[in-house]
N, C-alpha and C positions, 0 to 999 in steps of 0.2 A: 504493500500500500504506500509504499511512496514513488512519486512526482515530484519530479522538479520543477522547485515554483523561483520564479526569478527574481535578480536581489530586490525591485522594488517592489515587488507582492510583497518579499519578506518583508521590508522594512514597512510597507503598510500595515499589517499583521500586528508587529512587535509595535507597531505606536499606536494601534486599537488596544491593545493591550494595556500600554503603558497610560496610556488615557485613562482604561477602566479603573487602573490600579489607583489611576492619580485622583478619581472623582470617587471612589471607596475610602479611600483616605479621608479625602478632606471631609468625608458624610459622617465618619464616624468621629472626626475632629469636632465637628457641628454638633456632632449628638452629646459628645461626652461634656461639651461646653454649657449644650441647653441642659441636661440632666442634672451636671450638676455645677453650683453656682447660679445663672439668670434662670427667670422663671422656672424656679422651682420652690413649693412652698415649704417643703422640709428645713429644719436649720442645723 
């Protein structure tokens, strides 16, 4: 099962990727910020 796929497939791939990683990041940056600290009523 593998095909050769050409370097700028690859490098399309690998920056989908690194996209996903980078916007997973920062959602859980976001989360951990809103959870805890702002808007949350626990103290």
């Amino acid at each position: 099962m593998t095909h050769k796929i050409s370097k700028s497939e690859h490098a399309r791939m690998r920056n989908q990727f690194i996209q996903f990683f980078k916007y997973l990041f920062l959602s859980l940056k976001i989360l951990k910020i809103v959870s805890g600290g702002h808007g949350s009523t626990r103290n």
